[in-house]
Backbone and ligand atoms as CSV (ligand in chain L), in Angstrom:
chain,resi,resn,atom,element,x,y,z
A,1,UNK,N,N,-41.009,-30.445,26.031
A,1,UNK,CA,C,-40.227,-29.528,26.885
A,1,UNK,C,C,-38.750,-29.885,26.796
A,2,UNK,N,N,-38.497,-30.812,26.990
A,2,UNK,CA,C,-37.107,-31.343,27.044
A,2,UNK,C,C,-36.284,-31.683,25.576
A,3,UNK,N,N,-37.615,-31.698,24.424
A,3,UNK,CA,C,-36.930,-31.503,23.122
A,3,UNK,C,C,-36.597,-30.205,22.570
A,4,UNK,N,N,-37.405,-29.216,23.157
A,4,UNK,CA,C,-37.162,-27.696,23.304
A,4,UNK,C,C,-36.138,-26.987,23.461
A,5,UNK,N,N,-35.105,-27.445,25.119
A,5,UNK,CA,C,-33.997,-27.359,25.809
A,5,UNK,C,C,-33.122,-28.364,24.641
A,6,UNK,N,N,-33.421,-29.384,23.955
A,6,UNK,CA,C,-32.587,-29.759,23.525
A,6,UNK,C,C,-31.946,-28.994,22.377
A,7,UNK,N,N,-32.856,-28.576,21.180
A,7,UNK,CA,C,-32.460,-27.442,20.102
A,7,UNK,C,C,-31.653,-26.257,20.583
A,8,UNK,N,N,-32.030,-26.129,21.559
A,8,UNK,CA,C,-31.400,-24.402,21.992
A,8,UNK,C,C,-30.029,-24.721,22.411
A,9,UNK,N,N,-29.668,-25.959,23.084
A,9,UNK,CA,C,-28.479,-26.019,23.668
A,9,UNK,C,C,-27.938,-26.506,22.309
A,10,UNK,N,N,-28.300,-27.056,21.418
A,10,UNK,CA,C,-27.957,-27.654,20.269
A,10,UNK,C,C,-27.223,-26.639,19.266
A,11,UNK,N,N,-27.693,-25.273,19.776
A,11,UNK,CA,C,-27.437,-24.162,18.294
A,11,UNK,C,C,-26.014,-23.662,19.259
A,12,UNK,N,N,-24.868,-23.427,18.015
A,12,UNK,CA,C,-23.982,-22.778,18.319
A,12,UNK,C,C,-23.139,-21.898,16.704
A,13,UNK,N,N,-22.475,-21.201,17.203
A,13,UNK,CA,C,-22.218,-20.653,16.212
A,13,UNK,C,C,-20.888,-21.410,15.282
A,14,UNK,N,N,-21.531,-21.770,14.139
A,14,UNK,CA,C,-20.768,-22.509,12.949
A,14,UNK,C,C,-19.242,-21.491,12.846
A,15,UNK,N,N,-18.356,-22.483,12.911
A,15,UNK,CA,C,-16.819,-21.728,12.550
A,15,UNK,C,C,-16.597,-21.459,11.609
A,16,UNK,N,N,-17.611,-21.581,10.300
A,16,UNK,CA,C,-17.199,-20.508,9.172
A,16,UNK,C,C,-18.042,-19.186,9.660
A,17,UNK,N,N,-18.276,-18.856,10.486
A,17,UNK,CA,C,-18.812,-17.995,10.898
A,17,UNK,C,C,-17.547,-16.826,10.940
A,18,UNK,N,N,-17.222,-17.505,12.068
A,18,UNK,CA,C,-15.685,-17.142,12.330
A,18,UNK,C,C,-14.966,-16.569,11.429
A,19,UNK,N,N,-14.573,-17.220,10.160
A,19,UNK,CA,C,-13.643,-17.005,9.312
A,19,UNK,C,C,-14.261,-15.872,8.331
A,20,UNK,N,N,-15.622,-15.693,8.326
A,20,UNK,CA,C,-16.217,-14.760,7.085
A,20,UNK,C,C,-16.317,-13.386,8.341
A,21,UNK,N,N,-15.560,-12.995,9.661
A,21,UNK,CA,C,-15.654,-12.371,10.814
A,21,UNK,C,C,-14.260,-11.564,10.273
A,22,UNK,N,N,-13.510,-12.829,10.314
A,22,UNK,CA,C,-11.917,-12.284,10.487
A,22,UNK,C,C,-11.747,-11.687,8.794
A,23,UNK,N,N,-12.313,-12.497,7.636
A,23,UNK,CA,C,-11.934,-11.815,6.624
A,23,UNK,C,C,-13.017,-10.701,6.166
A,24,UNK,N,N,-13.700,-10.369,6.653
A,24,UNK,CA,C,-14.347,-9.281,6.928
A,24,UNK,C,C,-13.744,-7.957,7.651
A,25,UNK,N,N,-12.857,-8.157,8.884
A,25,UNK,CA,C,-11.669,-7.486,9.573
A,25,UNK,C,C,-10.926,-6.558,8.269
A,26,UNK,N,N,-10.537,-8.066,8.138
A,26,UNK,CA,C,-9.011,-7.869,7.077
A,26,UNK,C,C,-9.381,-6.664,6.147
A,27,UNK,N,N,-10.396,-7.413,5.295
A,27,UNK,CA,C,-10.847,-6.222,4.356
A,27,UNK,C,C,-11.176,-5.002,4.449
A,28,UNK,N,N,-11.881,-4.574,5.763
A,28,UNK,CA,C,-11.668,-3.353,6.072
A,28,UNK,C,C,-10.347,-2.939,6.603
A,29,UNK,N,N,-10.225,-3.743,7.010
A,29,UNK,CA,C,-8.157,-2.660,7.269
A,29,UNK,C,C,-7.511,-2.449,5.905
A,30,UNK,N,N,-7.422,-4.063,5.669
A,30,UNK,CA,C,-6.867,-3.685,3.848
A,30,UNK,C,C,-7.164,-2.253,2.905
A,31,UNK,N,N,-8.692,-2.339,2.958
A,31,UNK,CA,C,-9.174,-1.056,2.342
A,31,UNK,C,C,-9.377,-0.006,2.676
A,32,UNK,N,N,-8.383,0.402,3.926
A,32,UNK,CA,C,-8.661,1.979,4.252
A,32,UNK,C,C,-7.763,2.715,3.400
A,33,UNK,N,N,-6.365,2.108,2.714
A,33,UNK,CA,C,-5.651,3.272,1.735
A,33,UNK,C,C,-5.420,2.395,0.402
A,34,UNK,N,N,-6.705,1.963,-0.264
A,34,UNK,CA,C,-6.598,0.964,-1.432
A,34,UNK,C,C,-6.535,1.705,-2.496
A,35,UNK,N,N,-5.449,1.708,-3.215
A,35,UNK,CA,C,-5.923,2.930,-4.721
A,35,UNK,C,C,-5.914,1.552,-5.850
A,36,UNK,N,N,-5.396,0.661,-5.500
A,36,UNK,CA,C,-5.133,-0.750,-6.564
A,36,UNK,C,C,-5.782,-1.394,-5.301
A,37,UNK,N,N,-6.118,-2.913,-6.443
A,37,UNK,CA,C,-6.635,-4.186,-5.671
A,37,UNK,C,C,-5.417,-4.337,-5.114
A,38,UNK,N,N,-4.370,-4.997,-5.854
A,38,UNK,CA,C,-3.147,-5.929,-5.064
A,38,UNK,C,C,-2.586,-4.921,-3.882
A,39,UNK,N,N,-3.073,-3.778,-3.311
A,39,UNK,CA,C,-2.619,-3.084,-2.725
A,39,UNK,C,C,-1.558,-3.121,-1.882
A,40,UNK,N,N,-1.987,-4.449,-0.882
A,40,UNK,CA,C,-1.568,-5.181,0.062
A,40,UNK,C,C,-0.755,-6.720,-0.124
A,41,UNK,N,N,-0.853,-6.806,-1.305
A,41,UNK,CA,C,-0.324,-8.381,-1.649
A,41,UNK,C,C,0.771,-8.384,-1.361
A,42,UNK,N,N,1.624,-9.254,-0.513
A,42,UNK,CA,C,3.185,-9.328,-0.760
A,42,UNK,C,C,3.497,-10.240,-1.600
A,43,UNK,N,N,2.521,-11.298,-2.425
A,43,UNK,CA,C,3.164,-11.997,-3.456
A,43,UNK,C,C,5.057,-12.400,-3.144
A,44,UNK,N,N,5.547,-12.112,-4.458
A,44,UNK,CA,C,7.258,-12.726,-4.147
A,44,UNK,C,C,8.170,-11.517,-3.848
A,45,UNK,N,N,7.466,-10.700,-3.382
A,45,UNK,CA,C,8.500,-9.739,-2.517
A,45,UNK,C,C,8.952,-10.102,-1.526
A,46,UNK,N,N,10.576,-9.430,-0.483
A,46,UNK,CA,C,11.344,-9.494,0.239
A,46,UNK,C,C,10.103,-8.636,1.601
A,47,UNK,N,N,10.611,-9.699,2.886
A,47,UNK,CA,C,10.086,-8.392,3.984
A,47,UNK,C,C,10.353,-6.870,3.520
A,48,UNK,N,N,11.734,-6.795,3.290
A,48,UNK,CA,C,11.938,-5.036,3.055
A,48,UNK,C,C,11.005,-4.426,1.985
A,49,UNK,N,N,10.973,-5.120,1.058
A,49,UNK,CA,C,10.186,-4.351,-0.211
A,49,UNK,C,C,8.811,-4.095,0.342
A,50,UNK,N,N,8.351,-5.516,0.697
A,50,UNK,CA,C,6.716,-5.448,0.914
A,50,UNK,C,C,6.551,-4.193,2.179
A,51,UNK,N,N,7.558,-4.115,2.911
A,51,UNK,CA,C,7.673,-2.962,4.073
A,51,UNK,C,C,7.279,-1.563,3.007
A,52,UNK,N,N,8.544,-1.612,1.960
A,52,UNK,CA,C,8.260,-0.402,1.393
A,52,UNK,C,C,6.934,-0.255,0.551
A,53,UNK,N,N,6.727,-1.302,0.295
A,53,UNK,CA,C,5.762,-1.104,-0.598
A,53,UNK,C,C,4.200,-0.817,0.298
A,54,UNK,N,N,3.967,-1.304,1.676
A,54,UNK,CA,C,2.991,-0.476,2.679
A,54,UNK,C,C,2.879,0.842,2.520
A,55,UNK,N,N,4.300,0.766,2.953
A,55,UNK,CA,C,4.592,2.686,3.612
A,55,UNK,C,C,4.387,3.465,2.320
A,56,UNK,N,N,4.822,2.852,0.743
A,56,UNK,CA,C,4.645,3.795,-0.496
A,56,UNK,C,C,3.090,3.679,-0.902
A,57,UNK,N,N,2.330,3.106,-0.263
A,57,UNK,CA,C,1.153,2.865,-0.511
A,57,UNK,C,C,-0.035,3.835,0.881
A,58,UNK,N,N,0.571,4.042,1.517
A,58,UNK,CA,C,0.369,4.898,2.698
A,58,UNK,C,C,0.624,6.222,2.247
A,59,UNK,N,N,1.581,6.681,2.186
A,59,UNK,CA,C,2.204,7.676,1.948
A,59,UNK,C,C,3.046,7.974,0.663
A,60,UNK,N,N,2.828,7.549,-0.516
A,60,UNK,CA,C,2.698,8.372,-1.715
A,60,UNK,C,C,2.263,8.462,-2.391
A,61,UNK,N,N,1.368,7.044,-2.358
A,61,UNK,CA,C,0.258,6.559,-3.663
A,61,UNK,C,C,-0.493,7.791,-3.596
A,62,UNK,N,N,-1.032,8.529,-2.977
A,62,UNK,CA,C,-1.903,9.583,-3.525
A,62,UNK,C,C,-1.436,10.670,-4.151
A,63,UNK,N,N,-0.222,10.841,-4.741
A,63,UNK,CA,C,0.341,11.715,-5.752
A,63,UNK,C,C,1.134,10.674,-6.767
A,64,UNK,N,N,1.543,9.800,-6.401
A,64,UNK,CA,C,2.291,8.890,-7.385
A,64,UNK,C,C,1.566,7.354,-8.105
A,65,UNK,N,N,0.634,7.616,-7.656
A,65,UNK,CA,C,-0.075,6.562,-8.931
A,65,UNK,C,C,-1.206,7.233,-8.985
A,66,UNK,N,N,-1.896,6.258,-10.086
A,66,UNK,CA,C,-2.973,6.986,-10.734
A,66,UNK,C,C,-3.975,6.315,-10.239
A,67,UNK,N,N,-4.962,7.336,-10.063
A,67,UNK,CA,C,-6.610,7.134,-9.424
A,67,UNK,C,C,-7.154,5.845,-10.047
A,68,UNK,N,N,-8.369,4.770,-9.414
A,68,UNK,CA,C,-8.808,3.791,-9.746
A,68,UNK,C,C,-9.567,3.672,-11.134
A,69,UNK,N,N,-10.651,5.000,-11.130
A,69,UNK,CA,C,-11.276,5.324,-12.247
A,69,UNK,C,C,-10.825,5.785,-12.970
A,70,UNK,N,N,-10.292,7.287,-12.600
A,70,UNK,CA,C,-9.773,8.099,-13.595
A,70,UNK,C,C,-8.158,8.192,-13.709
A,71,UNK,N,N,-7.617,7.780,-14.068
A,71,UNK,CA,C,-6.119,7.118,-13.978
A,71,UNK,C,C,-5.694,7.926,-15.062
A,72,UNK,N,N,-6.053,8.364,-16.050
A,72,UNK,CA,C,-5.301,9.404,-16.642
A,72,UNK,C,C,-4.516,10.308,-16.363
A,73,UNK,N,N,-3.873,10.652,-14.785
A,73,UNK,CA,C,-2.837,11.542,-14.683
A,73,UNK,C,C,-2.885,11.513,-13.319
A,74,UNK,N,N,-1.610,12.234,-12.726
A,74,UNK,CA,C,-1.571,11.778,-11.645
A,74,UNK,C,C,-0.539,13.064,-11.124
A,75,UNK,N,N,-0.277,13.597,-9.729
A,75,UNK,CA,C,-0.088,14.840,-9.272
A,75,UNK,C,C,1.490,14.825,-9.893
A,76,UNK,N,N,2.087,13.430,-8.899
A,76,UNK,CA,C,3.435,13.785,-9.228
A,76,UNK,C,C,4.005,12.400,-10.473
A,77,UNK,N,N,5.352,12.699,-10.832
A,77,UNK,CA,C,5.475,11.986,-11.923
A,77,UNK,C,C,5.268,9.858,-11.642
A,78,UNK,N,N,5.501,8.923,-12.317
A,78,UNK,CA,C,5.032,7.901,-12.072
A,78,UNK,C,C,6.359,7.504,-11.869
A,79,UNK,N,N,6.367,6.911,-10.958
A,79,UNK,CA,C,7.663,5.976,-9.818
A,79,UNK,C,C,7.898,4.401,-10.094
A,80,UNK,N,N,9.876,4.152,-10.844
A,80,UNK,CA,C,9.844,2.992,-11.060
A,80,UNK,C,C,10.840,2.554,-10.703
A,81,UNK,N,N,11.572,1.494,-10.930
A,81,UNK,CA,C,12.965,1.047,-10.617
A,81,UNK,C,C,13.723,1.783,-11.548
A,82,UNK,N,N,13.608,2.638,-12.713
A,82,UNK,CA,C,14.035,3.492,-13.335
A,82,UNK,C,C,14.736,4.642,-12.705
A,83,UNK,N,N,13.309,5.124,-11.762
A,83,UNK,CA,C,13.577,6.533,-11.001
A,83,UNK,C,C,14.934,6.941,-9.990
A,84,UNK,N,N,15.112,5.345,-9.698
A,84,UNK,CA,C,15.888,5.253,-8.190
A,84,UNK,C,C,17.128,4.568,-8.379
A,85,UNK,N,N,17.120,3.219,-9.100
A,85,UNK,CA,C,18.461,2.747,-9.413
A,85,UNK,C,C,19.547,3.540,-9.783
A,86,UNK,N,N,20.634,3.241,-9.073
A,86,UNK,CA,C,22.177,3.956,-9.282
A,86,UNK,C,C,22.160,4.951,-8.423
A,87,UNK,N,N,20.703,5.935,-7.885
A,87,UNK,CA,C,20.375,7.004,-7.738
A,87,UNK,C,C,20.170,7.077,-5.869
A,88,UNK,N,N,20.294,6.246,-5.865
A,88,UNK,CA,C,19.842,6.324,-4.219
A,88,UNK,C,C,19.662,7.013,-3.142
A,89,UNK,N,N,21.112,7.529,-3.453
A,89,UNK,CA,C,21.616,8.725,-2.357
A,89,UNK,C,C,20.638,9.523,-2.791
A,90,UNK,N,N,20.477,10.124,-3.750
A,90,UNK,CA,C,19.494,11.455,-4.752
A,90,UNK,C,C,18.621,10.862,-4.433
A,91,UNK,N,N,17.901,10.246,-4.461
A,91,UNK,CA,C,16.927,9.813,-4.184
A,91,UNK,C,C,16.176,10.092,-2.781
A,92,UNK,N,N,16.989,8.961,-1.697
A,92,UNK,CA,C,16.836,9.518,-0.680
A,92,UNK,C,C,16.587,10.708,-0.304
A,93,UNK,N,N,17.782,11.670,-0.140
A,93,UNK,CA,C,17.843,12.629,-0.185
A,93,UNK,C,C,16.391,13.593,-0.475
A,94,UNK,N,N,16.216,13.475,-1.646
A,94,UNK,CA,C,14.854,13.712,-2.616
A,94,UNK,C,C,13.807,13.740,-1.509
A,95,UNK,N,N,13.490,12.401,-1.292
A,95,UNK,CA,C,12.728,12.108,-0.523
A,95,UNK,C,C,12.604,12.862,0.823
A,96,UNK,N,N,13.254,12.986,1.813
A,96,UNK,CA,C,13.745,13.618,2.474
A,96,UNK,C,C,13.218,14.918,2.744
A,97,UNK,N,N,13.727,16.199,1.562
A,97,UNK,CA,C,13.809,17.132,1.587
A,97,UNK,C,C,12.263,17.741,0.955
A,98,UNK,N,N,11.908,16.638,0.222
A,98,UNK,CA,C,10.757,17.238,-0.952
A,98,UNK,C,C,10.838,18.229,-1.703
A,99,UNK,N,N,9.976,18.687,-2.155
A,99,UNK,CA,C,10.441,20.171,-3.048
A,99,UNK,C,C,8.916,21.497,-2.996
A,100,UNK,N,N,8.844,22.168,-3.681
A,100,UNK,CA,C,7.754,22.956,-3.900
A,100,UNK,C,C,6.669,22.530,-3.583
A,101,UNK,N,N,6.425,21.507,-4.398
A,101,UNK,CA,C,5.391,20.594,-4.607
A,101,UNK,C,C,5.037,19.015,-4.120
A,102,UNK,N,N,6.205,19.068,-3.418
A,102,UNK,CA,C,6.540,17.562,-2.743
A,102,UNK,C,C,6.405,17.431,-0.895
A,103,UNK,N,N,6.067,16.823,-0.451
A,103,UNK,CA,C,6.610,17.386,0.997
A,103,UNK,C,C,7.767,16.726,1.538
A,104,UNK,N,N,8.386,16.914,1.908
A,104,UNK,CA,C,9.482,16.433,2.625
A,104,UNK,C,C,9.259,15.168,3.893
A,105,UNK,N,N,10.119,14.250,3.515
A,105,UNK,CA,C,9.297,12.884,4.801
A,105,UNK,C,C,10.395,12.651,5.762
A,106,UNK,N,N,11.730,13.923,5.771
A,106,UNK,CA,C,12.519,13.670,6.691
A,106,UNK,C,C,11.992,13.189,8.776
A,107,UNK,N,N,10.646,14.165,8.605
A,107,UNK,CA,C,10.087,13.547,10.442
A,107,UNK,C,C,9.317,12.929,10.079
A,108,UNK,N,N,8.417,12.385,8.834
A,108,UNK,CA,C,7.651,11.522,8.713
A,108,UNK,C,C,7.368,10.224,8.551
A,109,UNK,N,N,9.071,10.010,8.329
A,109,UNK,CA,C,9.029,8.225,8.033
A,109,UNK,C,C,10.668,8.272,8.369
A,110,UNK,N,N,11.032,7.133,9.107
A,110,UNK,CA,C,12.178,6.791,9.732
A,110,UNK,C,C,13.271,6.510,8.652
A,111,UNK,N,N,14.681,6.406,8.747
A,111,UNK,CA,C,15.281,6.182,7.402
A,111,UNK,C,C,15.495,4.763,6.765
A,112,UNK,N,N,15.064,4.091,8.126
A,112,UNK,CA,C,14.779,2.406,7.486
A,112,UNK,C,C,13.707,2.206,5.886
A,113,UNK,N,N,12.668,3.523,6.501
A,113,UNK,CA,C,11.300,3.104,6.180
A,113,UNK,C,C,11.509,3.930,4.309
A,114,UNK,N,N,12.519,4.817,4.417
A,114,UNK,CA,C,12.887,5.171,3.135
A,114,UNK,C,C,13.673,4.579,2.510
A,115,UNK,N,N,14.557,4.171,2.759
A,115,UNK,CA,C,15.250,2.796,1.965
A,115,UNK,C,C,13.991,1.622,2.138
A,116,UNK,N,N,13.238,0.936,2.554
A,116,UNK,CA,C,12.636,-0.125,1.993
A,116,UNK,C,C,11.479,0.546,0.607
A,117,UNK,N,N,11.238,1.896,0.937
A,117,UNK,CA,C,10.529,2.612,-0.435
A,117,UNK,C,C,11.247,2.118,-1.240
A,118,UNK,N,N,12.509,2.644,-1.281
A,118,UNK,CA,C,13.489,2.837,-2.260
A,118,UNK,C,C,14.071,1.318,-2.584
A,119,UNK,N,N,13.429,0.399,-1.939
A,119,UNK,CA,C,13.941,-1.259,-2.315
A,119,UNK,C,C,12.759,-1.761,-3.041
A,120,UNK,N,N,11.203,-1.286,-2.643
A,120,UNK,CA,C,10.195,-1.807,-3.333
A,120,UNK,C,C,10.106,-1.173,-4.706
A,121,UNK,N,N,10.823,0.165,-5.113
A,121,UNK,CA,C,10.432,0.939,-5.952
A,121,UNK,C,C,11.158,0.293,-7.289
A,122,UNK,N,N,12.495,-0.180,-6.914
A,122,UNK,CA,C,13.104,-1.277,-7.604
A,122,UNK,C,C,12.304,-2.572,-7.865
A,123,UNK,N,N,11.683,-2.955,-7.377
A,123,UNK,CA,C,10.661,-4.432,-8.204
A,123,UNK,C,C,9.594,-3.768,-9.196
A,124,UNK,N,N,9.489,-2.122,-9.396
A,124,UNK,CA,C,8.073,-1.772,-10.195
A,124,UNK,C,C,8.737,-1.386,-11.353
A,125,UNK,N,N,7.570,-1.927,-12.430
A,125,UNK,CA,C,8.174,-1.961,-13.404
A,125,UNK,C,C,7.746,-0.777,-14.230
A,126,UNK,N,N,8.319,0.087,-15.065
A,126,UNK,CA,C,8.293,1.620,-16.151
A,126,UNK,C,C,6.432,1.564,-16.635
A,127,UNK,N,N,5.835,2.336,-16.072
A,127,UNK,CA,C,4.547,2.761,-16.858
A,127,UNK,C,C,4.991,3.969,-18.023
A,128,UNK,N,N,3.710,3.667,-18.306
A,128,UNK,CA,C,3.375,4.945,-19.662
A,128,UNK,C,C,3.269,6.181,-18.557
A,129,UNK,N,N,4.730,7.222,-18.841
A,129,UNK,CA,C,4.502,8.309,-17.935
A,129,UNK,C,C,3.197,9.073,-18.147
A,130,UNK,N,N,3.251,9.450,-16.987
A,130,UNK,CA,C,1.848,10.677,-16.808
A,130,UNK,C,C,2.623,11.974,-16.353
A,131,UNK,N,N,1.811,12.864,-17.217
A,131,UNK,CA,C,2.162,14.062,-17.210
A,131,UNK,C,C,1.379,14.723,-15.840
A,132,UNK,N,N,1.973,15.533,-14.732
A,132,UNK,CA,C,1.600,16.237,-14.000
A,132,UNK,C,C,0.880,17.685,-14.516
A,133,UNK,N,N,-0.705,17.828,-13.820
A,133,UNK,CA,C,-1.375,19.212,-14.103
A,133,UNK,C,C,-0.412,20.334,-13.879
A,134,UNK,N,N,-0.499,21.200,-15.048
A,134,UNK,CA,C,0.270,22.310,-14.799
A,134,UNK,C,C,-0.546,23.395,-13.683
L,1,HEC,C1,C,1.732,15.843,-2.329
L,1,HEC,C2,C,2.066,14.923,-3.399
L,1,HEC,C3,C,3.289,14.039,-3.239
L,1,HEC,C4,C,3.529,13.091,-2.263
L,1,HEC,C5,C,2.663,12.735,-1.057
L,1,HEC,C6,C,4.776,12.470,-2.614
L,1,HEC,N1,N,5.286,13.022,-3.753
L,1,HEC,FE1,FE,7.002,12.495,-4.693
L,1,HEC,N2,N,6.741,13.971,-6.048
L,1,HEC,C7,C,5.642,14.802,-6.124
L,1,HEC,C8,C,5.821,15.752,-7.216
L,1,HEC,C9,C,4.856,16.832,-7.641
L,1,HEC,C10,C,7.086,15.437,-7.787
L,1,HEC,C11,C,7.798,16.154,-8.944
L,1,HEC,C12,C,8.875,17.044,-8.364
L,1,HEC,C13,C,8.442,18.455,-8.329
L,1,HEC,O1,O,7.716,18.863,-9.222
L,1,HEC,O2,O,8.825,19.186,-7.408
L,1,HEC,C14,C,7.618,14.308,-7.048
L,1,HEC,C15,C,8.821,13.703,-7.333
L,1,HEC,C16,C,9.313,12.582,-6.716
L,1,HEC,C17,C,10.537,11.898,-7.068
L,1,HEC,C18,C,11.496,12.290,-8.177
L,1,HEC,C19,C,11.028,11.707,-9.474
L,1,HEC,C20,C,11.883,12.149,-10.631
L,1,HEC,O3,O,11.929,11.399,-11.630
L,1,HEC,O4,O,12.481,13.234,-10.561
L,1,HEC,C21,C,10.662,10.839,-6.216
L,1,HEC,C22,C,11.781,9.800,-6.188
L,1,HEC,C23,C,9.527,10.874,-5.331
L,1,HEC,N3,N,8.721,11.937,-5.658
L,1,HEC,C24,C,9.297,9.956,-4.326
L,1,HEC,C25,C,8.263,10.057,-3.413
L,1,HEC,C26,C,8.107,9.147,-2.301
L,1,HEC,C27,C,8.976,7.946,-2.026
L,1,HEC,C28,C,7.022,9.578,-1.603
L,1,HEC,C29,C,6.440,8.991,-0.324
L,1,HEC,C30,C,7.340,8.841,0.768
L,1,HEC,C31,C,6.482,10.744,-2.287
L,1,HEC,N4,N,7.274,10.994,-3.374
L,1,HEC,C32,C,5.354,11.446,-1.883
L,1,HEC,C33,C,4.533,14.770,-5.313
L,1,HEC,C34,C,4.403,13.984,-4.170
């Protein structure tokens, strides 16, 4: 009887328990807008970039990069430090206003949150463009 009471008070829950809890969390938050693994990595980026690089991963990766599987093309053209350097103002702007086919993120994202786009977009480096479906 009393070795009985002893096992039961004995069991508690192991703290890697814990930790396979919290990175279990993570991964589902991580992976609600994953189009790449490193989705979320800030690696040797600046707060600002890795800022932009959330919000461009939120809100453009689904026209500006290419799908996981089928990566052969992609809505709008492919986005680099090419696109934006020197260009900023235009850029911005760009951003901003959208076009035909673009939407405009002037009420959708604050103007902090478009300049740190426009700071992460500068660390990515020139892909093999993809042509947009006509
Ligand atoms: C609904 C799809 C869509 C979303 C979302 C989108 N874009 Fe675009 N984007 C386009 C298309 C399509 C073009 C090509 C311009 C055109 O055809 O009107 C474009 C063009 C651009 C260009 C100009 C590229 C060039 O070389 O002329 C920039 C810069 C740009 N987008 C940035 C962004 C940023 C930053 C975001 C997120 C805040 C974003 N876009 C979200 C579809 C999108």
């Amino acid at each position: 009887m009393g070795s009985q009471g002893q096992m039961l008070g004995g069991r508690r829950l192991p703290a890697s328990g814990w930790i396979l809890f919290a990175m279990a969390m993570f991964g589902i938050f991580a992976g609600s807008s994953l189009p790449a693994q490193d989705a979320y990595r800030k690696g040797s980026l600046t707060d600002a970039e890795f800022n932009g690089k959330k919000m461009f991963q939120q809100r453009c990766a689904v026209c500006h990069m290419p799908l996981v599987i089928d990566d052969s093309r992609t809505w709008g053209p492919a986005l680099s430090a090419e696109t934006v350097t020197g260009k900023e103002p235009v850029v911005r702007e760009f951003i901003r206003r959208g076009t035909v086919r673009m939407p405009g993120f002037q009420y959708g994202l604050e103007p902090q949150e478009i300049d740190d786009i426009i700071t992460y977009l500068k660390t990515v480096k020139k892909t093999e463009p993809k042509k947009a479906p006509e």
